[in-house]
C-alpha positions in Angstrom: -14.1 0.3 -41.6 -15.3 -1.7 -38.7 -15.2 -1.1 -35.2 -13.0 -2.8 -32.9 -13.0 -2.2 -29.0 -10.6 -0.4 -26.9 -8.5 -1.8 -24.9 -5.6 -0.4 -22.2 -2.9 -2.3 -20.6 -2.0 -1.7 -17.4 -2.0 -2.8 -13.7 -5.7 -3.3 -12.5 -6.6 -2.1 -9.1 -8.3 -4.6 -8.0 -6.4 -7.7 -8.7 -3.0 -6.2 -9.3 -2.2 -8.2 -11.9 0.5 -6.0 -14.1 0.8 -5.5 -17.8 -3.3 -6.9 -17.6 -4.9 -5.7 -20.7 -8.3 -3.8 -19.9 -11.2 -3.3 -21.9 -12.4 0.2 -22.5 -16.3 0.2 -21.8 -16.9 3.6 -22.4 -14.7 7.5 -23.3 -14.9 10.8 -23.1 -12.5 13.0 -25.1 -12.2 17.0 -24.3 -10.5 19.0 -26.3 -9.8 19.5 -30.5 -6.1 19.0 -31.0 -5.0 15.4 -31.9 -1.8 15.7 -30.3 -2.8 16.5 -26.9 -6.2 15.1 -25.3 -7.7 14.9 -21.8 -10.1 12.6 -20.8 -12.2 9.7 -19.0 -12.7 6.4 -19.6 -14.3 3.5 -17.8 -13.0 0.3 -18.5 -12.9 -3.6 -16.6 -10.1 -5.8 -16.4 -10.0 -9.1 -18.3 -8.6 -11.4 -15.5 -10.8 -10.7 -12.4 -13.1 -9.0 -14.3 -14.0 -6.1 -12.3 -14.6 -2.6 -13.0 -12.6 0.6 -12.8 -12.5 4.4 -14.3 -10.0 6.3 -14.8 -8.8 9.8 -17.1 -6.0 10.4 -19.0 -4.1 13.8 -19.8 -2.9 12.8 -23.6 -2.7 10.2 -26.2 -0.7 9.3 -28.9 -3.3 8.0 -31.5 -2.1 5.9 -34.4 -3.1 8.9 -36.9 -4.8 11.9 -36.9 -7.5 10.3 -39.5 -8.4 7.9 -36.2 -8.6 11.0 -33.9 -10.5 12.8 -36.2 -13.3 10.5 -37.5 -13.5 9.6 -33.4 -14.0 13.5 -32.3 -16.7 14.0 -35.1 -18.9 11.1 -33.4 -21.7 12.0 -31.9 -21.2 12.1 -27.8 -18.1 10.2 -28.6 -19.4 7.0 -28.5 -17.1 4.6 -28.3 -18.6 1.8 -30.3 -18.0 4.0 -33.5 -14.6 4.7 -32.7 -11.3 2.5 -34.1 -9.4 0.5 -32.3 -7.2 2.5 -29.7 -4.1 1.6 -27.6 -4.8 4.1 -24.7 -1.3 2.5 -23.4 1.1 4.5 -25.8 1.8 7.1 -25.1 -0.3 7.8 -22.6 -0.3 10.1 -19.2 -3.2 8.7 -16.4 -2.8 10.8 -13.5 -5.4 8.8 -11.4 -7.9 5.4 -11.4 -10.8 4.7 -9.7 -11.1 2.8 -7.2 -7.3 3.9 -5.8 -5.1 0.5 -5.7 -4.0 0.5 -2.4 -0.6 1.9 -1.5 2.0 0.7 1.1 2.4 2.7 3.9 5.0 5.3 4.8 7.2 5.2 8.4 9.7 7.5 9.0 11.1 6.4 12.2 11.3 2.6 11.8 14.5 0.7 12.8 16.3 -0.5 9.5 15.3 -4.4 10.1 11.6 -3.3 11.2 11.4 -1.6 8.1 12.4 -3.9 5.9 10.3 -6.5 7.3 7.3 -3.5 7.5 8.3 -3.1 3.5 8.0 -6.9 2.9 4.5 -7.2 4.5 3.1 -4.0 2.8 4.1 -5.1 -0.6 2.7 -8.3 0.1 -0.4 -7.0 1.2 -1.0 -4.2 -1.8 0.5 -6.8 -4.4 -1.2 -10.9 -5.2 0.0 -12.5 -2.3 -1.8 -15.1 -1.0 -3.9 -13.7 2.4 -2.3 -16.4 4.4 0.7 -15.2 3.7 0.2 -11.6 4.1 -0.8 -12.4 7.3 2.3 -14.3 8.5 4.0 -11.4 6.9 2.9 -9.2 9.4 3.6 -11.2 12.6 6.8 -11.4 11.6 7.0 -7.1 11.7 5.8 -7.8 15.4 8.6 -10.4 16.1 11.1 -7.8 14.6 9.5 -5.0 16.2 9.7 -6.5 19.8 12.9 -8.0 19.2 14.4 -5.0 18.6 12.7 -3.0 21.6 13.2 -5.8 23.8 17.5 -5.7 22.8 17.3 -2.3 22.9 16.0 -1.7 27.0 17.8 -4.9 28.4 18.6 -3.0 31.9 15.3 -2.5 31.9 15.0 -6.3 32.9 16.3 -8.5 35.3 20.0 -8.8 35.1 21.3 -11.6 33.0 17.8 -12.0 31.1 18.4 -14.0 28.3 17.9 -11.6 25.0 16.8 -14.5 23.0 13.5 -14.6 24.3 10.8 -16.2 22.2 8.1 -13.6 20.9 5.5 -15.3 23.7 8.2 -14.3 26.4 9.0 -11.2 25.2 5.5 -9.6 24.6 4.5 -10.4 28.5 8.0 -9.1 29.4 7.7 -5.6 27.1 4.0 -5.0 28.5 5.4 -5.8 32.3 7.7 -3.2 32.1 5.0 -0.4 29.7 6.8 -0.9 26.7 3.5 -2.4 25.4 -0.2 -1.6 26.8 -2.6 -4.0 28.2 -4.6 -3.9 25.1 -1.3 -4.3 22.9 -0.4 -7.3 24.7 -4.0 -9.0 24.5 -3.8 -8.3 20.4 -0.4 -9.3 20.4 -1.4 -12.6 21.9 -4.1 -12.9 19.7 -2.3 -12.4 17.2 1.1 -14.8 17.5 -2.0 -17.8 18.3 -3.8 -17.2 14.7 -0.7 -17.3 12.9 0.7 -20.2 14.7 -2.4 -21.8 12.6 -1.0 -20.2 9.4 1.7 -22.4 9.7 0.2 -26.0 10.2 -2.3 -25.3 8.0 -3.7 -23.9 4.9 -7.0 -22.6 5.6 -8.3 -19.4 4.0 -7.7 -16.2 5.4 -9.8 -13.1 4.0 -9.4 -9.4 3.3 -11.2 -8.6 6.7 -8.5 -10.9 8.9 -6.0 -9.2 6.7 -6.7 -6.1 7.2 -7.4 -6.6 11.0 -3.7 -7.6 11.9 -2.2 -4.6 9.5 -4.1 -2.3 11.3 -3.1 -3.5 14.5 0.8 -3.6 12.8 0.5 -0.1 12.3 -0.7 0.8 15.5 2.3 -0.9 17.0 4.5 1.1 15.0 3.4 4.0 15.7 3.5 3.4 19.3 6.9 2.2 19.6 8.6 4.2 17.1 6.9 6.7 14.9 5.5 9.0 18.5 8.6 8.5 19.7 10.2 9.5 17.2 8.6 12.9 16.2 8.7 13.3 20.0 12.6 13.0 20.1 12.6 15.1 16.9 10.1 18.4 17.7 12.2 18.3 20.6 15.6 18.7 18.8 13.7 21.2 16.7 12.9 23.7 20.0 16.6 22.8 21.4 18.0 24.4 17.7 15.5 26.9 17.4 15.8 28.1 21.4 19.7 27.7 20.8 19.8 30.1 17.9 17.3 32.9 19.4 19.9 32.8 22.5 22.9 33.6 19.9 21.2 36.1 18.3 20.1 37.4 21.3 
């Protein structure tokens, strides 16, 4: 019978392209029992074309004559071996290089983390760069609109709460809400992806992954310290209140 390749279909890490059928370059099987298999495999996706590895925990072959003329190959070569769906069935507990993941807040506002959610999904998922990028300004817009409503009598009296996000990030880091460095990248920031808008010029993974990191920071300043602050100190208050009971 003659060979035919291997192929997988999945979602590739690199271009995250889903339901992408993959072509299996190379396998190794462990183990003797048809029903249950562990393994690696290397493999390169068929849109972008890149490479990736990845191992599997079991496969449901399409008979145990397949399985069994493939384990008898020498060093499992994967030319000799019949065509195989490795999708079916199939349990792959990790790939090679990772896809990236979105990242996890716990103390976010509701509308900062929805807009946090949108810009992380847009930046793990095919979404042009440019857009990724706008995606994340508008987290800091959120994010400093919400600080800046929240601390109004922090501010002169009758300030307007409308302020735009120019305004507002001088006003936040006048009154320490945000460093001196926070305010320069915020700056920095609101004037590159004012371009973003007017114009359609190509953004890459470096500028991308400059203002997420920057994003993050900003979270983490305003609301994720604070927040484990606010909630190791709760934490002391219950534990100091019970010892005092039991005392």
């Amino acid at each position: 019978m003659a060979s035919q390749p291997s192929f997988i279909v999945m979602e590739c890490p690199h271009c995250r392209s889903k339901n992408m059928a993959c072509d299996i370059t190379g396998m190794r099987v462990e183990g003797d029992d048809v029903r249950s298999l562990r393994g690696f495999f290397t493999s390169f996706c068929r849109g972008c074309r890149k490479p990736f590895g990845g191992a599997f925990e079991s496969i449901s072959p399409r008979s145990r004559r397949d399985w069994s003329s493939y384990l008898r190959h020498q060093n499992y070569a994967l030319e000799s071996a019949y065509e195989l769906n490795l999708s079916e069935g199939t349990a792959i507990p990790c790939i090679w290089p990772e896809a990236p993941k979105p990242k996890r807040f716990d103390y976010l506002p509701p509308e900062v983390s929805v807009a946090m959610g949108e810009a992380e999904d847009a930046r793990t998922g095919q979404t042009p760069n440019r857009l990724v990028r706008s995606a994340y300004r508008t987290v800091i817009d959120v994010a400093t609109q919400h600080v800046f409503a929240e601390n109004l009598d922090a501010f002169r009296e009758g300030t307007n709460p409308k302020q735009n996000l120019n305004n507002r990030i001088n006003m936040l880091a006048a009154q320490h809400f945000l460093t001196p460095s926070m305010k320069d990248w915020a700056h920095g920031i609101r004037d590159i992806t004012n371009e973003d808008v007017h114009t359609s010029s190509p953004v890459s993974n470096e500028e991308v992954t400059e203002i997420a990191e920057f994003t993050d920071m900003l979270l983490q300043y305003l609301f994720e310290l604070p927040g484990r602050v606010k909630q190791a100190k709760e934490t002391a208050e219950q534990k100091r209140a019970a010892a005092e009971a039991e005392g």
